[in-house]
N, C-alpha and C positions, 0 to 999 in steps of 0.2 A: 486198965479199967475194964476193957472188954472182956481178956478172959476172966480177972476178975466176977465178973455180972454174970457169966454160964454158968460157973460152980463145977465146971469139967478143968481139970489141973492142963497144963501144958509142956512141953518142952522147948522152953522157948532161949534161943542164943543169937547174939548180936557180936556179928564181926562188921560193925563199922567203926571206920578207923578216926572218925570225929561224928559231933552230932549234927542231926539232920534236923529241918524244922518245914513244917507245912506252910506254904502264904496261908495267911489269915482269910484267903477267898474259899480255899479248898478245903480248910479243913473240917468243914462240917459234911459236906461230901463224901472224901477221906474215910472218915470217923466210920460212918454208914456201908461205906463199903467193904473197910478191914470188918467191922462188926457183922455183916451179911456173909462175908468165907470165914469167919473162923465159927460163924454159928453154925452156917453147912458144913462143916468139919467135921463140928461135934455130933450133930444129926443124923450123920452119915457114916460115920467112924463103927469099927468094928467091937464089940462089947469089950474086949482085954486090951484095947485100945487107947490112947490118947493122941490129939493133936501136937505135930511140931510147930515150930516158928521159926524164920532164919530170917534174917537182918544182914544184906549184903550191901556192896559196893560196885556196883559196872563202871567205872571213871566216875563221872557226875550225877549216874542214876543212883537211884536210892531202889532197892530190889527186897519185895516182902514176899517169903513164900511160905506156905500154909499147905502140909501135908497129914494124909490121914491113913493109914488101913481102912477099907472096906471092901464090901462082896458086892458080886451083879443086883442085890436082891437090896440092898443098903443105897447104891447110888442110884437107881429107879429114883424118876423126879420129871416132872415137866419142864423144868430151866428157867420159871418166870425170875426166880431169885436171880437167877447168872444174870438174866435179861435185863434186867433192873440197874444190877450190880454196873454193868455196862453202859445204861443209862446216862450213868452219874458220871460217871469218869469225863475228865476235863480231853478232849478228843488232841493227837498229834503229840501229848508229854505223858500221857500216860499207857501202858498198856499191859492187859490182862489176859493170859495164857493158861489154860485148864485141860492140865494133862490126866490119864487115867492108865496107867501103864503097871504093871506085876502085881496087882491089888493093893498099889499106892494111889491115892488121887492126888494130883499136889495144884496148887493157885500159886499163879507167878505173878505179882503185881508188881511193874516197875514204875518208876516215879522218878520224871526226870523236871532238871528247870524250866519252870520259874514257880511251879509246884512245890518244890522244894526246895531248900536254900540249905549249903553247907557252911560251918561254923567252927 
């Protein structure tokens, strides 16, 4: 639904190997924060560009990561978005990594129990 609502296409693939589910506390939180990196994705992303998405598994975590193309000139920003992003996140089961390395950006969101439930 989120990429969805941008109207910017994605690449997006899911290696988990069963489905995951948010508690019903987080997932409006959640919601707002995958919606907050894949909109700064798009935002930020190079013009010949589109956003990926991967869908992993660390044992019990649930791992979203959100990569883009962009230039020095593209990732220029003040950070309130990340700072916000940050905010929200449920402190000790989750945790959010933003790397910027070969003129990749990538967002490492991990989601670990009781945030998530496997199924």
């Amino acid at each position: 639904s989120i990429v969805d609502a941008t109207g910017v296409r994605a690449d997006y693939r899911s290696e988990l190997a069963c489905p995951v589910y948010l508690s019903k506390e987080e997932t409006v939180p959640i919601a707002l924060v995958l919606n907050e990196l894949y909109t700064n994705a798009c935002k930020h992303r190079t013009a010949d560009s589109f956003p990926a998405i991967r869908l992993k598994m660390r044992g019990s975590d649930t791992i979203v990561l959100i990569a883009n193309r962009y230039t020095a000139r593209e990732a220029e920003g003040d950070g309130q978005g990340l700072n916000l992003v940050q905010s929200l996140l449920p402190e000790n089961v989750t945790k959010l990594t933003v790397v910027c390395n070969g003129g990749i950006y990538t967002a490492e969101l991990k989601l670990s129990p009781p945030v998530t439930m496997l199924r």
